[in-house]
RODO-2510 file (C-alpha; in nm, 4 decimals, decimal comma):
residues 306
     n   res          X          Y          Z
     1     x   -18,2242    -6,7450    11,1021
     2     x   -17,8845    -6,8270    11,2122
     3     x   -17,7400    -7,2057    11,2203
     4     x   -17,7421    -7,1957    11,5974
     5     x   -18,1632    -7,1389    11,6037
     6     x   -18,2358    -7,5068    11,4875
     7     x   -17,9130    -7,6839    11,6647
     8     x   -17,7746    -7,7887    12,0247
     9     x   -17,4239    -7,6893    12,1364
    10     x   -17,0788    -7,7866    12,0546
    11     x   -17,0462    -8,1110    12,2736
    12     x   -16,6726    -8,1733    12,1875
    13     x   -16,7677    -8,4704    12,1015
    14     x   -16,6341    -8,4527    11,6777
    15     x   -16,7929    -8,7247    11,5544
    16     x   -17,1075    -8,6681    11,7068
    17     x   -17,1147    -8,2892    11,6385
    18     x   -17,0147    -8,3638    11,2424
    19     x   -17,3224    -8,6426    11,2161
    20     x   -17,5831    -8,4246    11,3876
    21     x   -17,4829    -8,1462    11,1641
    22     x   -17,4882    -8,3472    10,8226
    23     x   -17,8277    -8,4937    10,9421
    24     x   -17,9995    -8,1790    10,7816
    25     x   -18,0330    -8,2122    10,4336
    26     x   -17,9594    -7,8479    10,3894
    27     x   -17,6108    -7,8601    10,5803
    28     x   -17,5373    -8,1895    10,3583
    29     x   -17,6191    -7,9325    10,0525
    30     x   -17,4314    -7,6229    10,2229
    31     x   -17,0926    -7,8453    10,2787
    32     x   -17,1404    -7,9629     9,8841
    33     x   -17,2025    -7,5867     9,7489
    34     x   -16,9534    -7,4360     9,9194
    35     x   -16,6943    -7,6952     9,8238
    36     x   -16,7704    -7,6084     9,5087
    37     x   -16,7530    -7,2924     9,5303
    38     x   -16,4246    -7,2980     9,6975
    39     x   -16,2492    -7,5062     9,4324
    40     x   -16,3551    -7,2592     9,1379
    41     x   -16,2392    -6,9192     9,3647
    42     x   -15,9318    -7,0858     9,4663
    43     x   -15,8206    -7,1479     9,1065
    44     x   -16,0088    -6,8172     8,9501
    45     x   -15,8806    -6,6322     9,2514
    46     x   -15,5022    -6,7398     9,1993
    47     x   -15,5102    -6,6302     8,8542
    48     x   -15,6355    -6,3099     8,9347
    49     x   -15,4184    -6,2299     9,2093
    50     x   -15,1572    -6,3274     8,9714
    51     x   -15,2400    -6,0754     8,7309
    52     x   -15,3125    -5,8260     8,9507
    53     x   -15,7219    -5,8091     8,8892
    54     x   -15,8077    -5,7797     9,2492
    55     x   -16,0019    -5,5084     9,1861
    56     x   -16,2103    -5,6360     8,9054
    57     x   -16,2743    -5,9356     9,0752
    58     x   -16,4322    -5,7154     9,3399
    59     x   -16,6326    -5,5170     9,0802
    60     x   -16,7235    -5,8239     8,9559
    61     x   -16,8619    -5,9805     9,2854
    62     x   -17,0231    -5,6569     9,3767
    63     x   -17,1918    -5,6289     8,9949
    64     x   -17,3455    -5,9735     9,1132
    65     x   -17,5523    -5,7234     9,3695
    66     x   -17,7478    -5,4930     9,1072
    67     x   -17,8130    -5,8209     8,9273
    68     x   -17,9687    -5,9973     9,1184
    69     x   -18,2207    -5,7198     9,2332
    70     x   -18,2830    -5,6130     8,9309
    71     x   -18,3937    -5,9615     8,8059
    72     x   -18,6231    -5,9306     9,1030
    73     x   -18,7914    -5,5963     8,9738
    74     x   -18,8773    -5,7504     8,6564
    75     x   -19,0002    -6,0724     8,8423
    76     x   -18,7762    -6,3354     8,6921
    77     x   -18,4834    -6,5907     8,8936
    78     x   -18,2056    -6,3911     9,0368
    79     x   -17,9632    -6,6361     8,8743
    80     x   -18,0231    -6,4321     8,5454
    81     x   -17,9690    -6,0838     8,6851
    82     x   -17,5859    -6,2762     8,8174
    83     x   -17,4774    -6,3688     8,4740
    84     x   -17,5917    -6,0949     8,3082
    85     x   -17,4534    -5,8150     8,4968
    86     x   -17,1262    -6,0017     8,6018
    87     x   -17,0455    -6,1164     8,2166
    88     x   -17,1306    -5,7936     8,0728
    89     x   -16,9094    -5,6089     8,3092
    90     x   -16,6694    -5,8105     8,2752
    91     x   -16,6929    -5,7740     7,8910
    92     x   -16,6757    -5,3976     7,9765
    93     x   -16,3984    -5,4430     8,1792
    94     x   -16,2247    -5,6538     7,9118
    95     x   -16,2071    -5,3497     7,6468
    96     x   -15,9600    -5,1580     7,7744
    97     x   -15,6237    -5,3186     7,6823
    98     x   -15,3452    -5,4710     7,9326
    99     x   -15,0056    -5,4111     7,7426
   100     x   -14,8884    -5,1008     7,7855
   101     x   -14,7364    -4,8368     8,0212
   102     x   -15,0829    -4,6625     8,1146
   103     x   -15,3053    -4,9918     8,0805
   104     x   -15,3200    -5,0463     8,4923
   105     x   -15,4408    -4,7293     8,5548
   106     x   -15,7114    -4,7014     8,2446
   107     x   -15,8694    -5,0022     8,3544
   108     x   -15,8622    -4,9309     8,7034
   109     x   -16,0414    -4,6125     8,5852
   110     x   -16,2716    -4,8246     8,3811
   111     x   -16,3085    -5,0829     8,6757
   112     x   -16,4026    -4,8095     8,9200
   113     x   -16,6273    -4,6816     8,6925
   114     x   -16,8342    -4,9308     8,6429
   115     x   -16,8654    -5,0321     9,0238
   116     x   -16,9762    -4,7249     9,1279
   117     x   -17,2410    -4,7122     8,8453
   118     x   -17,3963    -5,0656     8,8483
   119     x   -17,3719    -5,0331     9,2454
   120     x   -17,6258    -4,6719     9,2364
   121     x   -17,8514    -4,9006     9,0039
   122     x   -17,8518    -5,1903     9,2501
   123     x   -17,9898    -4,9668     9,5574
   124     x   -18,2433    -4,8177     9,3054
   125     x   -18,3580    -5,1487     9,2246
   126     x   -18,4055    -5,2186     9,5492
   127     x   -18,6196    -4,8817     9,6115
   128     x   -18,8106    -4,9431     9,3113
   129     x   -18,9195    -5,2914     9,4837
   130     x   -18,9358    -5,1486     9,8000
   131     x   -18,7055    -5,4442     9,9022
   132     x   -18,6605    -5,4922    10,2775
   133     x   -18,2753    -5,4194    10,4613
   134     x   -18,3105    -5,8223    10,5423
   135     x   -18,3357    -5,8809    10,1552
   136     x   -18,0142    -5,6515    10,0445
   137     x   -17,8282    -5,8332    10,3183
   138     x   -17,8543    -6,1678    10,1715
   139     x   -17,7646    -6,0304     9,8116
   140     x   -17,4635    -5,8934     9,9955
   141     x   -17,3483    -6,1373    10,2027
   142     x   -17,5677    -6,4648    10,1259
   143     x   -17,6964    -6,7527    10,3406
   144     x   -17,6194    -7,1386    10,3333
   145     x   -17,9020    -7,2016    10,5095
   146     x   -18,1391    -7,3672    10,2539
   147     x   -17,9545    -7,4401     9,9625
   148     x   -18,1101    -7,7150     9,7339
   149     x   -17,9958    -8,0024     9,5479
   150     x   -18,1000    -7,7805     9,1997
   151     x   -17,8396    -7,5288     9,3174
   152     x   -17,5997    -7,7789     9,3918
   153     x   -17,6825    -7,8874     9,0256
   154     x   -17,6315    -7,5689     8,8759
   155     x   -17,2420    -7,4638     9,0597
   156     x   -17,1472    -7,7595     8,9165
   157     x   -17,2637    -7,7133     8,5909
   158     x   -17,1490    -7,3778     8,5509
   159     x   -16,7933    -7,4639     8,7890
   160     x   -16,6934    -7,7811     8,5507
   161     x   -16,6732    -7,6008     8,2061
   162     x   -16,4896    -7,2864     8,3471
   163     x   -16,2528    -7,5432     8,5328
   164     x   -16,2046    -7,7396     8,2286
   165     x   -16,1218    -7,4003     8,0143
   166     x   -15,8880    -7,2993     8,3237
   167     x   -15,6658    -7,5857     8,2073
   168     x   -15,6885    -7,5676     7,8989
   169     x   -15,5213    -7,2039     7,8423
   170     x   -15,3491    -7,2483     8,2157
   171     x   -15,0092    -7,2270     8,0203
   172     x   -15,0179    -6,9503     7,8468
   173     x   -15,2386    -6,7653     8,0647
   174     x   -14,9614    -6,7668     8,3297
   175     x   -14,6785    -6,6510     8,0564
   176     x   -14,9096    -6,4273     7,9688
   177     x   -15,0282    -6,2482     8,3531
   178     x   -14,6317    -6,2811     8,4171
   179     x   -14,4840    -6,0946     8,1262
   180     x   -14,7629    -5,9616     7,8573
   181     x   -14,5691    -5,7947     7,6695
   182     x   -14,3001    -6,0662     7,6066
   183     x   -14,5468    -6,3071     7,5578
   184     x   -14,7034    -6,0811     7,3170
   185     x   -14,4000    -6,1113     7,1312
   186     x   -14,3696    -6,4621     7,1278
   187     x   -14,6683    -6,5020     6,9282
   188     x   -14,9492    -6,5462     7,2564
   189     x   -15,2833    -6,4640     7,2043
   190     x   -15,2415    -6,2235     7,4938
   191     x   -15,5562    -5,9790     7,4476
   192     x   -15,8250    -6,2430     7,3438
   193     x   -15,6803    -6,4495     7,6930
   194     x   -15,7160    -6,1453     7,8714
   195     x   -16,1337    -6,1108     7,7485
   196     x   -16,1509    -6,5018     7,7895
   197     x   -16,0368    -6,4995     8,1551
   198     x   -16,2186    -6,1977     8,2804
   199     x   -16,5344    -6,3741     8,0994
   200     x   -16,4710    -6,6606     8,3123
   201     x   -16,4004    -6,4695     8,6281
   202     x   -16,7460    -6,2672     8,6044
   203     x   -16,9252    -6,6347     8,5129
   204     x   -16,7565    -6,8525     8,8534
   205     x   -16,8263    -6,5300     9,0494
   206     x   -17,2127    -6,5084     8,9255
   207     x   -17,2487    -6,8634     9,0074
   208     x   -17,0938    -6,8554     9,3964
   209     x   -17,3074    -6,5222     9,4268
   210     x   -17,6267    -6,6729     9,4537
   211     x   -17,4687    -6,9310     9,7317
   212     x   -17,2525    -6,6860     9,8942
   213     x   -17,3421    -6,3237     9,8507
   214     x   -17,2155    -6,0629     9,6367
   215     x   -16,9044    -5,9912     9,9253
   216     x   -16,7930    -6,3286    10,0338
   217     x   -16,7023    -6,4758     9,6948
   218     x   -16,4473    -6,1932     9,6626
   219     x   -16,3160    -6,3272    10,0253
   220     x   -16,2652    -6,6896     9,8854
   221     x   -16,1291    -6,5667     9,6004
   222     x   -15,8419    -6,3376     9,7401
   223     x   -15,7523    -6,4364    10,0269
   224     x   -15,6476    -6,8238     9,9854
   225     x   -15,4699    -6,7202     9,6797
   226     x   -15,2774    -6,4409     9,8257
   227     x   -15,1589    -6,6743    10,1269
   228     x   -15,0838    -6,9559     9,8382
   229     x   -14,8680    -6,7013     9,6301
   230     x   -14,7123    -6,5685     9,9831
   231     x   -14,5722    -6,9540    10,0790
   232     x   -14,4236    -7,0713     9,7222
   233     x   -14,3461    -6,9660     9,4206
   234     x   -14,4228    -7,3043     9,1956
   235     x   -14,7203    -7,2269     8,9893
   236     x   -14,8782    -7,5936     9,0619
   237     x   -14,8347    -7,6358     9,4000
   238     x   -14,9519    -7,2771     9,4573
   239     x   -15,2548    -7,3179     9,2605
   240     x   -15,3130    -7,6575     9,4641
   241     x   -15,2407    -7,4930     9,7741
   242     x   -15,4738    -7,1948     9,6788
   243     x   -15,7761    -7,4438     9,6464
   244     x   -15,6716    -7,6729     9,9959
   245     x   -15,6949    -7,3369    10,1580
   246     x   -16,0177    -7,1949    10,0380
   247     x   -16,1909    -7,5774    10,1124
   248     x   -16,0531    -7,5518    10,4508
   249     x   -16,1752    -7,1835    10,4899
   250     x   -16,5340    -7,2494    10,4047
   251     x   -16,5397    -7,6553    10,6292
   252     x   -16,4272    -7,4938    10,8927
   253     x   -16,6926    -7,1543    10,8476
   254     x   -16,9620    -7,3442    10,8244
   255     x   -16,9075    -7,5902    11,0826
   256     x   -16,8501    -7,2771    11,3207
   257     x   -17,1612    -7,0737    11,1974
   258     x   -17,3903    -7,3934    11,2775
   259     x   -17,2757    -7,4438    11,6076
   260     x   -17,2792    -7,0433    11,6861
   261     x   -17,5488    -6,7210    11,6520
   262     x   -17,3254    -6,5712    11,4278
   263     x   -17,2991    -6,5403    11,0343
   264     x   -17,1082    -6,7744    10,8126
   265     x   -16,9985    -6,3863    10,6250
   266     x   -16,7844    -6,3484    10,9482
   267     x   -16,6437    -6,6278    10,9763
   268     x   -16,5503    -6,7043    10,6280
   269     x   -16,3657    -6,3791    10,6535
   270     x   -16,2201    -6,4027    10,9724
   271     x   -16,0454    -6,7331    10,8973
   272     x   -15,9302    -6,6637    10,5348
   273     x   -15,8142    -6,2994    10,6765
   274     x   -15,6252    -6,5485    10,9849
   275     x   -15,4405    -6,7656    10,7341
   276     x   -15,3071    -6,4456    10,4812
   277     x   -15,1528    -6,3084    10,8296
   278     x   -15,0017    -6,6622    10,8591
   279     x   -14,8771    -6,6734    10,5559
   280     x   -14,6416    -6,3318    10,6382
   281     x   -14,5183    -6,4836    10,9478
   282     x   -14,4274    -6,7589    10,7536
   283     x   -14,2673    -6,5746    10,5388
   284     x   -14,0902    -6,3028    10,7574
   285     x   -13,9579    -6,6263    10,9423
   286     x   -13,7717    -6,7425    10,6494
   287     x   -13,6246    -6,4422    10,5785
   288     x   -13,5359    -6,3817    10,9318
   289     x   -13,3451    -6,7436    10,8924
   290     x   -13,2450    -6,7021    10,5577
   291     x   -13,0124    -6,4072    10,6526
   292     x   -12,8778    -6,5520    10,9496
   293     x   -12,7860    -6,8400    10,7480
   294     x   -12,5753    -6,6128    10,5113
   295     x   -12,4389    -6,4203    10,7919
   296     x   -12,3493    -6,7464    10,9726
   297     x   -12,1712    -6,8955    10,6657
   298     x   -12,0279    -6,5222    10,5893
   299     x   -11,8759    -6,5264    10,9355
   300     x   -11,6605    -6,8885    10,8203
   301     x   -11,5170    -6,7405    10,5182
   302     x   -11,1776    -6,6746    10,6332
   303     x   -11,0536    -6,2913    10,5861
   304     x   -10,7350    -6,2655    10,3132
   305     x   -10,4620    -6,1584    10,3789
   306     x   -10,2437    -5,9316    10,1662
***
């Protein structure tokens, strides 16, 4: 069931439209969740851009998949088949080392590796179930629609402690992503900050899975930080930016997926996706005026004379 099944039209009327809309307990619980939800993949999501994890993060989200229908096989709450898979890959994940020349590409390897594996076991479980096409789609790509209070509960729970870690090895996690290897020699823990934020990457993307889907946490988590990292360079206001962005992404998705037959997968993508191509026009403007600043002050510097 899409939003639009249970609702009455846009009626351009804002105040109207946003009080009919919060009437339902279940959109009250959907705008909650998926705050949440955006705060933790705007901050995880910066850091891993940052460092250049993209594609773990993705492995991650998509680990959330085999997880959760495999906790379905053996009859017990999807939630456990999230954490489970998405912490122990990212545990796997977090063997291979990141200083060193040929570290990229052996955990790429590594990365790939284990997608394609835990991905083959996810479809099985599925056959083994005899789980319906309707039933793989919402691992995939989730559903707001009926989110409860519990959930609610439980992001929070699991968002707060990974926030509060976040901060607390923020610092040298960023010297760290920047320059590993210099860090490395300046005494930083770099390797057990390495396991400690892919640990926390695979936990915040188990808990948005069971809101969100298995695909669209990896679209919250990229895309606003990309388009934050694209617009400034400060690490703070970037980070703060990243967050704004991903909030506004998922509002503005779900007030558009209520109010229209289409999914809230879409949407979120659509507008995140809209805001990264912002971000390069921003950006290609400012270089465009940037050199024809220099040029302009290049053309006042009187010629010598010999």
């Amino acid at each position: 069931m899409q939003f639009a099944d249970a609702v009455t039209a846009w009626s351009w009327n804002p105040l109207a439209d946003i009080r009919q809309m919060w009437a339902f307990p279940f959109m009250v619980n959907a705008f909650r969740a998926g705050t949440i939800v955006a705060v933790l993949a705007g901050v995880i999501g910066w850091y891993m851009v940052l460092r250049r994890q993209s594609f773990a993060g993705h492995t991650l989200s998509t680990v959330a998949f085999p997880g959760a229908a495999g906790a379905t096989l053996i009859g017990v709450g999807a939630v456990y088949g999230y954490f489970a898979f998405c912490v122990g890959a990212a545990l796997v994940v977090a063997a291979v080392p990141r200083i060193g020349h040929e570290a990229g590409g052996e955990e790429t390897a590594v990365t790939g590796t284990v997608q394609a594996f835990l991905l083959a076991c996810g479809f099985l479980f599925v056959a083994l179930y005899k789980g319906f096409l309707g039933g793989v789609n919402s691992l995939l790509f989730g559903s707001f629609l009926g989110i409860t209070t519990t959930q609610v509960d439980v992001l929070a729970a699991v968002a707060v402690p990974v926030l509060l870690i976040v901060a607390a090895i923020g610092r040298p996690l960023l010297f760290a992503s920047l320059d590993p290897a210099v860090a490395a020699a300046r005494g930083v823990p770099v390797r057990p900050l390495s396991v400690v934020f892919l640990v926390l990457l695979g936990a915040a993307t188990a808990a948005t899975s069971q809101i969100t889907g298995s695909l669209l946490v990896f679209a919250l988590m990229v895309m606003p930080a990309a388009t934050a990292q694209n617009l400034t360079a400060r690490p703070a206001l970037s980070i703060a930016l990243s967050v704004t962005l991903a909030v506004l992404v998922t509002w503005t998705s779900l007030t558009i997926a209520y109010y229209s037959p289409y999914p809230i997968g879409f949407w979120v993508t659509t507008c995140a996706f809209a805001c990264y191509l912002a971000s390069w026009a921003v950006r290609l403007a400012r270089g465009s005026l940037g050199r024809a600043r220099w040029y302009g002050a290049g053309a006042r510097v009187p010629l010598e004379v010999s």
